[in-house]
NUTISE-325073 format. One record per residue (C-alpha): residue in one letter; chain; x, y, z. Coordinates in steps of 0.02 Angstrom, whole numbers. Example, Ala and Ser with C-alpha at 12.3 -4.5 7.8 and 13.67 -1.06 7.14 Angstrom:
<nodes>
(node 'a', 'A', (615, -225, 390))
(node 's', 'A', (684, -53, 357))
</nodes>
This chain:
<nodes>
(node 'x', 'A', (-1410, 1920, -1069))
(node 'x', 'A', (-1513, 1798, -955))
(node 'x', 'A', (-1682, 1873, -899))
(node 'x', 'A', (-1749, 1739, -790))
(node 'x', 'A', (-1740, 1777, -620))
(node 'x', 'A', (-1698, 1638, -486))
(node 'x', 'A', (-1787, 1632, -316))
(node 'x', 'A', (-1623, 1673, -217))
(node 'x', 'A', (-1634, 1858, -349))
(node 'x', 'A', (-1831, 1876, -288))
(node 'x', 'A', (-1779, 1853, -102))
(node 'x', 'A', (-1628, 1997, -124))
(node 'x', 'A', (-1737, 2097, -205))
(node 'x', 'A', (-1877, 2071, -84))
(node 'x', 'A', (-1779, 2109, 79))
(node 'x', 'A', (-1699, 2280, -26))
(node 'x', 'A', (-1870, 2316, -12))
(node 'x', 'A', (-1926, 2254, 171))
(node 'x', 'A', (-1759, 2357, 205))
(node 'x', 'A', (-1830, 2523, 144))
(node 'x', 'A', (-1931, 2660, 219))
(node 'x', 'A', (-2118, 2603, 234))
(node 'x', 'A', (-2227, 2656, 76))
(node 'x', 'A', (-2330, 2705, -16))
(node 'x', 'A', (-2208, 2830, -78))
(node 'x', 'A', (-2263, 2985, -166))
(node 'x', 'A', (-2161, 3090, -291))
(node 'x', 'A', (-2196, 3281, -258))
(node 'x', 'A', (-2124, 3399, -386))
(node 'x', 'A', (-2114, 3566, -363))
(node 'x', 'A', (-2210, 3666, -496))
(node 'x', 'A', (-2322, 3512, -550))
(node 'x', 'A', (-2396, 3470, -373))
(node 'x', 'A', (-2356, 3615, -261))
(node 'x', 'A', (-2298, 3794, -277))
(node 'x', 'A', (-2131, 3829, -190))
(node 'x', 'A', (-2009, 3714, -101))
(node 'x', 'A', (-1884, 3585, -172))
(node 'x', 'A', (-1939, 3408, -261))
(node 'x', 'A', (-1947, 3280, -138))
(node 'x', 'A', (-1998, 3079, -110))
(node 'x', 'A', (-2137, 3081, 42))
(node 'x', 'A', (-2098, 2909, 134))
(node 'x', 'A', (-2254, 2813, 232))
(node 'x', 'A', (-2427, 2879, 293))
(node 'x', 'A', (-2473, 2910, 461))
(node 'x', 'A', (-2394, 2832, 601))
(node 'x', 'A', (-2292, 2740, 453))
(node 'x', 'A', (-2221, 2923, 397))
(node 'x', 'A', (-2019, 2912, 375))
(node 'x', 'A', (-1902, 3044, 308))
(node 'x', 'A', (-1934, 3151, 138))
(node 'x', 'A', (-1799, 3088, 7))
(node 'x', 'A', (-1720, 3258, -75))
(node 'x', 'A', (-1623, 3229, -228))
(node 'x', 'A', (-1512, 3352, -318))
(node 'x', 'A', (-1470, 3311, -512))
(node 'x', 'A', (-1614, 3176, -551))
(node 'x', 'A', (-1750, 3207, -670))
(node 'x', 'A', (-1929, 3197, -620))
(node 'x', 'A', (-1958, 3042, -711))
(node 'x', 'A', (-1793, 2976, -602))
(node 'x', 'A', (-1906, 3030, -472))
(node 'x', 'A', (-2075, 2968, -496))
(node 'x', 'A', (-1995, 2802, -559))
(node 'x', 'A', (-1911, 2781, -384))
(node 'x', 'A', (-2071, 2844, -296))
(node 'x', 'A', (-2155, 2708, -371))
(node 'x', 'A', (-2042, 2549, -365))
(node 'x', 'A', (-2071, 2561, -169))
(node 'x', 'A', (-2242, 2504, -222))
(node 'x', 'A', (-2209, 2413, -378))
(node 'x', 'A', (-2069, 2291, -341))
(node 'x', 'A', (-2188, 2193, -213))
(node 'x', 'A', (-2318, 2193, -307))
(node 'x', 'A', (-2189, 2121, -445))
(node 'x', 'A', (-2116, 1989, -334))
(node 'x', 'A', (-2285, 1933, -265))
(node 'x', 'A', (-2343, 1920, -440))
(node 'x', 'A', (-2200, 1825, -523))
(node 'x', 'A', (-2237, 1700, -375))
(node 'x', 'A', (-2402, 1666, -409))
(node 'x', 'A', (-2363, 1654, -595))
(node 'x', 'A', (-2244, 1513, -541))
(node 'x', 'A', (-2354, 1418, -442))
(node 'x', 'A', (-2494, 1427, -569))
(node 'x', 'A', (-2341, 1358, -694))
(node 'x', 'A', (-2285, 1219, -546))
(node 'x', 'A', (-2447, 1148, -502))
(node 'x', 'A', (-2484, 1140, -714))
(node 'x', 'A', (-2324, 1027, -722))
</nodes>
């Protein structure tokens, strides 16, 4: 399996995200952060606020691991960039 990742996979990946609700998203579970309600992804802050995400049949790790890519896979992209101009302007 190749792992490398080309620029044309960083740009789909980076417009998925662009694509998506604003963040930061939050994972709320029901029982660990509030008392009564259903599970749900919080979307945006503020004006930025979009539409809860309610999932039926996911875990809460499914959860909190999709709460946090909003935030993650930027960061991710923007990081594997730099790393690649550091690399770029070394050759």
């Amino acid at each position: 399996m190749n792992t490398s990742l080309s620029e044309l996979e960083l740009q789909e990946m980076e417009t998925r995200a662009a694509a998506a609700q604003a963040g930061p998203w939050k994972s709320w579970v029901e029982g660990r952060d509030f008392l009564g309600g259903s599970s749900f992804i919080q979307t945006g802050q503020g004006a930025d606020r979009g539409e809860d995400i309610e999932m039926t049949g996911a875990m809460v790790a499914d959860q909190d691991f999709m709460a946090a890519a909003r935030q993650d896979v930027p960061r991710l992209i923007a990081e594997m960039r730099r790393r690649r101009a550091l690399l770029n302007r070394a050759n």
